[in-house]
C-alpha positions as CSV (number, residue, x, y, z in Angstrom):
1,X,0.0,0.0,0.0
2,X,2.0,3.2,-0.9
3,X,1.5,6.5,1.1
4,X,-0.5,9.9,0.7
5,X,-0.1,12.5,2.4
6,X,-3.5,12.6,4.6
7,X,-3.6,14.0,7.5
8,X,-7.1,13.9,9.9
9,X,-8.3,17.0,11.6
10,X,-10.6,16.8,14.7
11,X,-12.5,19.8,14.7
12,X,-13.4,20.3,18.9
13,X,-12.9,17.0,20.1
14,X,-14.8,16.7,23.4
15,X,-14.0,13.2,24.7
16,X,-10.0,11.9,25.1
17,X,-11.0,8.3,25.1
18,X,-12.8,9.1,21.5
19,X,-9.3,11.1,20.5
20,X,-7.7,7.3,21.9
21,X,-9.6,5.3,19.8
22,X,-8.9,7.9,16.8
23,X,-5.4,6.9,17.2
24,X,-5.9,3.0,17.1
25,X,-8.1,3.3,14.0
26,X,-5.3,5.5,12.5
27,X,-2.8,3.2,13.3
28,X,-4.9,0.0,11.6
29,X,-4.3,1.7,8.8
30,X,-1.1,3.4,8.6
31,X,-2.2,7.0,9.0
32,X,0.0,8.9,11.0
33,X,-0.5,13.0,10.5
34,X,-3.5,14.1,13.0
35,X,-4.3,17.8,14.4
36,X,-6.7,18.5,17.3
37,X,-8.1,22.1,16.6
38,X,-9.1,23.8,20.1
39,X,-9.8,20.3,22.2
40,X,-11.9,20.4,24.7
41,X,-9.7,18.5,26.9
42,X,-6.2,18.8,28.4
43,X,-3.7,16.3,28.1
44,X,-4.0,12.1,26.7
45,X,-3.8,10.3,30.1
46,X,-7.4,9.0,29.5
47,X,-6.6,8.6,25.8
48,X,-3.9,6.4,26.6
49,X,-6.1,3.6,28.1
50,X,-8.0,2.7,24.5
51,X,-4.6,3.7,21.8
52,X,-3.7,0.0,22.0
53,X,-0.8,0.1,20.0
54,X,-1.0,3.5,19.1
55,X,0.1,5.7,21.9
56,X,2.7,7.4,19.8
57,X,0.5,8.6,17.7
58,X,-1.0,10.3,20.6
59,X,2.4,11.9,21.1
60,X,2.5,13.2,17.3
61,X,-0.8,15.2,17.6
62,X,-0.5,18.5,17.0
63,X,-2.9,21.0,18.8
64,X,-3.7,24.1,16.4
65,X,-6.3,27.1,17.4
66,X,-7.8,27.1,14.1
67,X,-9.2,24.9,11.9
68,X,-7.6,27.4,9.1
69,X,-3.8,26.9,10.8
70,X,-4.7,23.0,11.0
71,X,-5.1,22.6,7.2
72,X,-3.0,26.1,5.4
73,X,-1.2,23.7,3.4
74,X,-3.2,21.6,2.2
75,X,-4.3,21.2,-1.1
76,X,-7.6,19.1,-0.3
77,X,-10.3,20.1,2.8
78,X,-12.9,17.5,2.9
79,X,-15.6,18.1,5.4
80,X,-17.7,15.0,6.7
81,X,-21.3,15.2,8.4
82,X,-24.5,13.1,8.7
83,X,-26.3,16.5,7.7
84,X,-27.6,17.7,4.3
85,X,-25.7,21.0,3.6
86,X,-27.3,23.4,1.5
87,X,-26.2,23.9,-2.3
88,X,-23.5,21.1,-1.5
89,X,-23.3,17.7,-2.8
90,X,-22.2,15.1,-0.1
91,X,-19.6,12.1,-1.5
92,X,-19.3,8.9,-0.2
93,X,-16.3,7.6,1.4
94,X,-15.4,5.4,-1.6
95,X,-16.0,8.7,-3.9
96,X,-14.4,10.3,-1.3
97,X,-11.1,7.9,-1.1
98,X,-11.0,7.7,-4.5
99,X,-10.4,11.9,-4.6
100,X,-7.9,11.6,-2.3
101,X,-5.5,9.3,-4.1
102,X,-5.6,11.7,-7.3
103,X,-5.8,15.1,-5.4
104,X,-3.2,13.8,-2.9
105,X,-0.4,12.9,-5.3
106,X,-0.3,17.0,-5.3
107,X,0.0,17.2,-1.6
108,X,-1.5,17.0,1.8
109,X,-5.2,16.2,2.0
110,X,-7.2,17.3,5.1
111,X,-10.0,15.1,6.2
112,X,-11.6,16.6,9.0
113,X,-14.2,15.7,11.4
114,X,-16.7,17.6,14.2
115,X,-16.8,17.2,17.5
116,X,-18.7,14.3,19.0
117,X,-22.2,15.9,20.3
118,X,-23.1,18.3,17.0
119,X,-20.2,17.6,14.3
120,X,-19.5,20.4,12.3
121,X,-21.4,23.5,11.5
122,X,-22.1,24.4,8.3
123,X,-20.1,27.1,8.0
124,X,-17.1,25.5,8.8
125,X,-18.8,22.3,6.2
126,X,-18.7,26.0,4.1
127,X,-15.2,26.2,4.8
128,X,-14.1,22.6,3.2
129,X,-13.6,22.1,-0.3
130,X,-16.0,19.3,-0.6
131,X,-17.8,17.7,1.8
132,X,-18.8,13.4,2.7
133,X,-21.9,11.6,4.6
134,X,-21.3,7.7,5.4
135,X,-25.0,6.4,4.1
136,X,-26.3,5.0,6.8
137,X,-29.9,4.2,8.1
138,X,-32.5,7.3,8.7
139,X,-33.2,5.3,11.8
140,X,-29.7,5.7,13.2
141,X,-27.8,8.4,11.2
142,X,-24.9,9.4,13.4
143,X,-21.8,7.4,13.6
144,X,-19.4,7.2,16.5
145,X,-16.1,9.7,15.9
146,X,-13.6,6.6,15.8
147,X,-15.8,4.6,13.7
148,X,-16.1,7.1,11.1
149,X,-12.6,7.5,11.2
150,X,-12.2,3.5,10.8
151,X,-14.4,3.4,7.4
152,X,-12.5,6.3,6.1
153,X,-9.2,5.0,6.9
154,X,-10.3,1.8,5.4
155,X,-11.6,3.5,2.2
156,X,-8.2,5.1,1.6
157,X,-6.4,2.0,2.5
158,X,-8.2,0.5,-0.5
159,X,-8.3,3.4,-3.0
160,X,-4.0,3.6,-2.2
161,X,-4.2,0.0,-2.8
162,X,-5.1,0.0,-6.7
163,X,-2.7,0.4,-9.3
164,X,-1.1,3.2,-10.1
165,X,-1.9,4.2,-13.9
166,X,-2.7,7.9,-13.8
167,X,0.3,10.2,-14.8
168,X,1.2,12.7,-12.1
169,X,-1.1,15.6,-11.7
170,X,-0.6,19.8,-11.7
171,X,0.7,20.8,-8.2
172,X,-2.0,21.7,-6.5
173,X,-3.0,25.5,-5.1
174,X,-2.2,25.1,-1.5
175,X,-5.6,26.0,1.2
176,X,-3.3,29.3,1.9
177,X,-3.3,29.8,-2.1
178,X,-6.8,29.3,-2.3
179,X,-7.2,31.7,0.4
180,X,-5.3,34.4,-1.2
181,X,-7.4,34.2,-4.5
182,X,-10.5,34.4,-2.6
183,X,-9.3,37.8,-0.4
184,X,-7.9,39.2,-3.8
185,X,-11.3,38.6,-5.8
186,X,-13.3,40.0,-2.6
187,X,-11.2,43.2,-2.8
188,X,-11.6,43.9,-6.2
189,X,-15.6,43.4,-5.5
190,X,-15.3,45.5,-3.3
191,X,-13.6,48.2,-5.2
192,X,-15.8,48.0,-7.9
193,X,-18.8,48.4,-6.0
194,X,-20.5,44.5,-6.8
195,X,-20.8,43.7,-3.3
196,X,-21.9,47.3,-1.9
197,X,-24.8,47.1,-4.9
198,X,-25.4,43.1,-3.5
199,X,-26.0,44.4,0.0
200,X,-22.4,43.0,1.3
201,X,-20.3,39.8,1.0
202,X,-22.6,37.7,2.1
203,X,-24.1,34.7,-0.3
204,X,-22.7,36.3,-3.5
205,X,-19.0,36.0,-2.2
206,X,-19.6,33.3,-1.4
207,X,-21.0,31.3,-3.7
208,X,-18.4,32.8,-6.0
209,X,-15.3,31.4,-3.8
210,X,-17.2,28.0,-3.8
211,X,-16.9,27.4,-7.7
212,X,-13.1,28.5,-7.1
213,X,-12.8,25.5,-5.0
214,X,-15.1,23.3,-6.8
215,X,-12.7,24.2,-9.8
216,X,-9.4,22.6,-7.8
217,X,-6.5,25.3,-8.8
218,X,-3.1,24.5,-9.4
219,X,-0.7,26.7,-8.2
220,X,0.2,28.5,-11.3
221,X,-3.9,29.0,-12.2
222,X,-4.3,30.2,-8.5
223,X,-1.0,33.2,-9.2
224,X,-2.7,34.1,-12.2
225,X,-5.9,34.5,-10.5
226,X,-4.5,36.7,-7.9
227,X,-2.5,38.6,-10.9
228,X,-5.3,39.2,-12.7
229,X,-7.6,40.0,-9.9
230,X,-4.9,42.5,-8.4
231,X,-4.7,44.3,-12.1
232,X,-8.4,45.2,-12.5
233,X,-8.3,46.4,-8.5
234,X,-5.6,48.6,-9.6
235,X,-6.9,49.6,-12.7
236,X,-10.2,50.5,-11.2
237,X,-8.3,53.2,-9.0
238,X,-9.8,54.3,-5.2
């Protein structure tokens, strides 16, 4: 099974047994890069007790503030939730894995996951490039944190699996990139008066950031993006 650069993000983890169990289902399947983003809980002693075989994992966690620090280099945020999210279509984990082995040959993917009791809101689901639902029952929709992780982690482990045959893809537009493009184009908005006519940001921007990330820039489409953008701003003066 060859590696990709994947690395899990749990958004708000309440529970350190759940972040223990994280670490064993990593582990099953050779995932190593994790980030907690603002835990709810200090330190792994409790953690310890279900990482069989995976407590140094539990020493390689990074803790970030911000789901935007966990994943500014990343060239894939995927988003995953029992919910329906507006105006976004939801892939399943196969769809999902399957992404990840093309976009990940680019550089590191971010697979990130809410926070035991209410998952993730939909403006951080906003926030993710693309977003993934496990189809389960209506009867029983939710899914433990470590289990999800386990059918994920099992989904790549297959999709890494399969033969290699595609040739090597565009370097991707890091998150930070991505970013960038999205400030620059909400600037020159701004400047030439779309968004004050709109009624502010809002919907309009975006919606128009979301088919920049549905579009999945290289790096050299997201400079010229930013060139462009920053050459009507200036040309449209003060």
């Amino acid at each position: 099974m060859r590696a990709l650069p994947v690395r899990l993000v749990l958004h708000r983890p309440r529970n350190p047994e759940n972040a223990g169990a994280v670490a064993r289902a990593m582990k099953n399947f050779g995932l190593r890069d994790w980030v907690l983003v603002d835990p709810r809980f200090a330190g792994f002693e409790d953690a310890r007790k279900v990482a069989v075989h995976a407590e140094d994992l539990l020493g390689n966690a990074r803790i970030c503030a911000s789901l935007d620090e966990a994943v500014q280099d990343c060239v894939l945020v995927a988003g995953t939730t029992s919910r329906t999210v507006p105006k976004r279509r939801r892939l399943s984990p196969r769809d999902l894995a399957a992404l990840i082995r093309e976009r990940g040959a680019a550089g590191t993917v971010a697979l990130v996951f809410g926070d035991e009791r209410w998952g993730l809101d939909n403006e951080t689901l906003h926030r993710c490039d693309v977003v993934s639902t496990i189809p389960t029952s209506p009867e029983q929709p939710s899914v433990n944190l470590a289990q999800s992780v386990l059918l994920y982690a099992y989904e790549i482990a297959l999709a890494l699996a399969a033969p290699a045959s595609a040739p090597r893809a565009p370097e991707a537009a890091t998150e930070a990139e991505v970013v960038g493009v999205a400030d620059s184009l909400e600037t020159m908005l701004r400047r030439g008066g779309f968004l004050v006519r709109e009624g502010g940001p809002g919907h309009a921007l975006g919606d128009l950031v979301a088919t920049l990330r549905r579009a999945h820039l290289t790096r050299n489409e997201a400079r010229l993006w930013r060139s462009a953008l920053g050459a009507v701003t200036r040309r449209l003066g003060t």
